[in-house]
C-alpha positions in Angstrom: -44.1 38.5 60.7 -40.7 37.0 61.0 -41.5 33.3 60.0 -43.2 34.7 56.5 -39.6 37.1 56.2 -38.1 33.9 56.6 -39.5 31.9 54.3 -38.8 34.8 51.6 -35.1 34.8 52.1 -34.9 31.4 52.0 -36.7 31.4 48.3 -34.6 34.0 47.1 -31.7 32.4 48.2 -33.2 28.9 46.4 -33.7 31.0 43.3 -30.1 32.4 43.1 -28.6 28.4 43.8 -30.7 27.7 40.7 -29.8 31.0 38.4 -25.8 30.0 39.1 -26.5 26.1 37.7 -27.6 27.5 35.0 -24.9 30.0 34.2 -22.6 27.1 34.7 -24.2 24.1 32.9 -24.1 27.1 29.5 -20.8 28.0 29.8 -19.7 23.9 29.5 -22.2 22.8 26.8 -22.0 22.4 23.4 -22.0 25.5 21.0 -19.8 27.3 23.5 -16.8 29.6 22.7 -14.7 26.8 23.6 -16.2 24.3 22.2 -16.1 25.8 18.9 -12.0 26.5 18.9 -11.6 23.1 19.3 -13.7 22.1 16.0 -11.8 23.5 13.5 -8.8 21.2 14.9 -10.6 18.4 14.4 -11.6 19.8 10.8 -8.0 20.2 9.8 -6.8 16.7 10.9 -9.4 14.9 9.0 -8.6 17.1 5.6 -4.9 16.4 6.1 -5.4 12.8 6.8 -8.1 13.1 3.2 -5.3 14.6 1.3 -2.3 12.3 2.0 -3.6 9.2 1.6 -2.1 8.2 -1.7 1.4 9.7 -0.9 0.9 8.1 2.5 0.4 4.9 1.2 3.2 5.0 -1.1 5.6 6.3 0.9 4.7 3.4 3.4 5.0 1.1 0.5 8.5 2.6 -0.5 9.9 2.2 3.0 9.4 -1.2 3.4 10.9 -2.2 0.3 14.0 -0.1 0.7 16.4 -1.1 3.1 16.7 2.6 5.5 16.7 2.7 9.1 15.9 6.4 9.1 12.5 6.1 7.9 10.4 5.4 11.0 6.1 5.7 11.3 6.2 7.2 14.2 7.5 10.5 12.4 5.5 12.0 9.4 6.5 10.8 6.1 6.9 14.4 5.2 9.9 14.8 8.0 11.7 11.3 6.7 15.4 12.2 5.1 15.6 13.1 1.9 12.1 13.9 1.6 10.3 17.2 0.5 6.2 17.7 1.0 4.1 20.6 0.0 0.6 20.9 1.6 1.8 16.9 2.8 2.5 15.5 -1.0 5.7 14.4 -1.9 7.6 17.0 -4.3 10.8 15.7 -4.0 12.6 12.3 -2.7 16.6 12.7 -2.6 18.0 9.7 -0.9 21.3 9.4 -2.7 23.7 6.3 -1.4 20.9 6.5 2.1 19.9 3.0 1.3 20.8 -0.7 1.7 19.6 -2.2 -1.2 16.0 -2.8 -2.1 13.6 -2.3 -5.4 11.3 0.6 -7.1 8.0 -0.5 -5.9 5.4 0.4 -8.3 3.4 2.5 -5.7 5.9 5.3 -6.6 3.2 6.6 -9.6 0.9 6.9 -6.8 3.3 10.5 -5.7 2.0 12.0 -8.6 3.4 15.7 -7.4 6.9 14.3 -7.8 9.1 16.3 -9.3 12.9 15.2 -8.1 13.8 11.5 -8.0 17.4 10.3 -7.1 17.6 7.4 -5.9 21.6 7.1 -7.0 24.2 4.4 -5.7 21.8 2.7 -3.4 22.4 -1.2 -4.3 19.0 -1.1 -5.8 17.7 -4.3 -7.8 14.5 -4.9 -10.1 13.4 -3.1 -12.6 12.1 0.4 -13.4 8.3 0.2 -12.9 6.1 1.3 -15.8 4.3 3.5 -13.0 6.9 5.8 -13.2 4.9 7.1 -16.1 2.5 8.6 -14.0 4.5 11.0 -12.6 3.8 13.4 -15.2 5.5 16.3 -12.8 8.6 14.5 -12.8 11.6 16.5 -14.4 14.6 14.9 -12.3 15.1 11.0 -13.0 18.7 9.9 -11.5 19.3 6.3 -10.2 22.9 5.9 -11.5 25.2 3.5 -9.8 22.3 0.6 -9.0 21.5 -3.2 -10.2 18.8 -1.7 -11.9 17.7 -4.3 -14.9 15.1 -4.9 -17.5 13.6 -2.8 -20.6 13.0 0.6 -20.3 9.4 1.0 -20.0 8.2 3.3 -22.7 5.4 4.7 -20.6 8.2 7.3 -19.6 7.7 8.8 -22.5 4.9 9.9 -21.2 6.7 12.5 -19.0 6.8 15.8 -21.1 8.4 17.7 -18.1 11.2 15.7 -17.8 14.8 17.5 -17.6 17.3 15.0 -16.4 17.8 12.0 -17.0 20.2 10.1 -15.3 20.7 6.6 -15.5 24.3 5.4 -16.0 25.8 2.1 -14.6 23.0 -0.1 -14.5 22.4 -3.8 -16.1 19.3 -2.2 -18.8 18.4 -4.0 -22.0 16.7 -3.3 -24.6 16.3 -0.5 -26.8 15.8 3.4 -26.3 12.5 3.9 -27.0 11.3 6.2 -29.6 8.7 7.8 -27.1 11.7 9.8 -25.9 10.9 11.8 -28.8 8.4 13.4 -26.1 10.9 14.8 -24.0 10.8 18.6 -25.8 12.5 20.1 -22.3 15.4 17.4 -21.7 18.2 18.7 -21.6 21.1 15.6 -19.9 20.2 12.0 -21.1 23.1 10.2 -19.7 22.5 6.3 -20.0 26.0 5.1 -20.6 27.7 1.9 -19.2 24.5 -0.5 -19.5 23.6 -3.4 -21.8 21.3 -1.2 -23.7 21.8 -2.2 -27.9 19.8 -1.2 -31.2 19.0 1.8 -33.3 19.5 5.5 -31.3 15.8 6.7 -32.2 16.7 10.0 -34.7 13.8 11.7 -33.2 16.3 12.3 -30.0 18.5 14.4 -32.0 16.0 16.6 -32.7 15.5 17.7 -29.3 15.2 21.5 -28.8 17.1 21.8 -25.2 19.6 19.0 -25.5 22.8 19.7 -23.9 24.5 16.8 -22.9 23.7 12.8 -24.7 25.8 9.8 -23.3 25.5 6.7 -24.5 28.5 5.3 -24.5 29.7 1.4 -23.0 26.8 0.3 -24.1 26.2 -3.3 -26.1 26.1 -2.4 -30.0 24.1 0.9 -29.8 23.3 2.0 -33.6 22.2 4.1 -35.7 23.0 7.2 -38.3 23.8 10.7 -37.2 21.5 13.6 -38.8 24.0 15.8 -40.8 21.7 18.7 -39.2 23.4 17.2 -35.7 26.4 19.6 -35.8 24.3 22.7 -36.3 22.9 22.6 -33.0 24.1 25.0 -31.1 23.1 24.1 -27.6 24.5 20.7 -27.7 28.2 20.6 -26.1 28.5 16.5 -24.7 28.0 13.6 -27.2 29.2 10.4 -26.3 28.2 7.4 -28.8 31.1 5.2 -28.9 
C-alpha cells in the first residue's frame, strides 16, 4: 500500500544523495584533470631551481661584493642590469661604470656559460681570480679603467675562445704569460698603461687573427720583434713603446 510506496521513494531518494557524493568527492581527488595541470608547474620550478644553482650562487656572491644598488633578490638574477641568461645561466654580464667599487670574487668561474665580461671603469680593486680560467666560453674580457692589481693568472690561458681582451689602465705586475700563445681566435690584446715588465712572449706574434696589440706605458716591457711580424697582413695597431 502507500506506507510500502513510501518507503521506496524514500530509498531511491537515499541512493541518489549517495550517487552525487560520489560524483563530487571524484571530481576533487587526486589524479583529476586538475590536479594533473598543476603538476607539471610544480615539475618545472624544481628543474629551474636544479639548473641555476651554480650561476645563482655566484651571481649572489658577485652582488654582495660589488657595490650596486640595482641588484636586488627579490628580482631574478636573470632580470638584474647588465645581465643576459639563457635557459637561466648567465651568458653575458655588461655592467660598465654601474658599480661603486668592489672586487672579482672568485665564484665568477662558477658561470661557466659566460661569454661577455665587462666590468670597465667601476673602481674595482683586488686581483683577477685564477677562476676566471674556467670560463672556457669566455671570448669578451674588458675591465679597463679599474684598481685592478697583481699577476696575471696564467690559467687564462686556458680560454681558447677568447677574442677580446681588454685590460688597459690598471696597477698589473708581472709578466705576460706565455700561455697566451693559446689564444688562436684573439684578435684585440690591449693591456697598455699598467706596471706590467719582462719579455713579450714571441709566441703572441704568431697569432693567426691578431688585429690590434697594445702594450704600451707599461714598466720595461721587452723583447725582439719576429722579422716575419711585418708580413702579417691582418695586423693594423701595434703599440710597444
Amino acid at each position: 500500500g502507500a506506507p510500502v510506496e513510501s518507503m521506496h521513494k524514500q530509498r531511491g531518494g537515499v541512493l541518489i544523495l549517495l550517487l552525487a557524493l560520489v560524483e563530487a568527492l571524484n571530481q576533487t581527488s587526486p589524479g583529476t584533470h586538475d590536479s594533473t595541470t598543476a603538476a607539471p608547474q610544480t615539475s618545472v620550478a624544481f628543474h629551474t631551481t636544479a639548473t641555476k644553482k651554480p650561476d645563482e650562487a655566484a651571481m649572489l656572491r658577485l652582488m654582495t661584493g660589488w657595490r650596486t644598488h640595482e641588484w636586488s633578490t627579490d628580482v631574478h638574477y636573470c632580470l638584474w642590469p647588465g645581465v643576459r641568461c639563457e635557459n637561466f645561466f648567465v651568458t653575458r654580464l655588461d655592467v660598465e661604470a654601474a658599480l661603486g667599487g668592489g672586487t672579482i670574487a672568485s665564484q665568477i668561474g662558477n658561470l661557466r656559460r659566460l661569454n661577455h665580461l665587462n666590468v670597465k671603469g667601476n673602481g674595482l680593486s683586488g686581483t683577477i681570480p685564477t677562476q676566471v680560467g674556467d670560463l672556457s666560453a669566455l671570448t669578451y674580457f674588458k675591465i679597463e679603467n679599474n684598481y685592478i692589481s697583481g699577476t696575471v693568472p696564467t690559467e687564462i690561458g686556458r680560454l681558447t675562445e677568447m677574442v677580446y681582451i681588454a685590460w688597459k689602465s690598471n696597477m698589473l705586475t708581472g709578466t705576460i704569460p706565455t700561455q697566451f700563445g693559446n689564444f688562436k681566435k684573439l684578435e684585440r690584446f690591449r693591456v697598455q698603461d699598467n706596471f706590467l715588465g719582462g719579455t713579450l712572449p714571441p709566441v703572441l706574434f704568431s697569432l693567426p687573427r691578431l688585429r690590434q696589440f697594445q702594450v704600451h706605458e707599461n714598466w720595461l716591457i721587452s723583447g725582439t720583434l719576429p722579422p716575419e711580424l711585418w708580413q702579417r697582413t691582418t695586423l693594423t695597431e701595434l703599440y710597444l713603446g
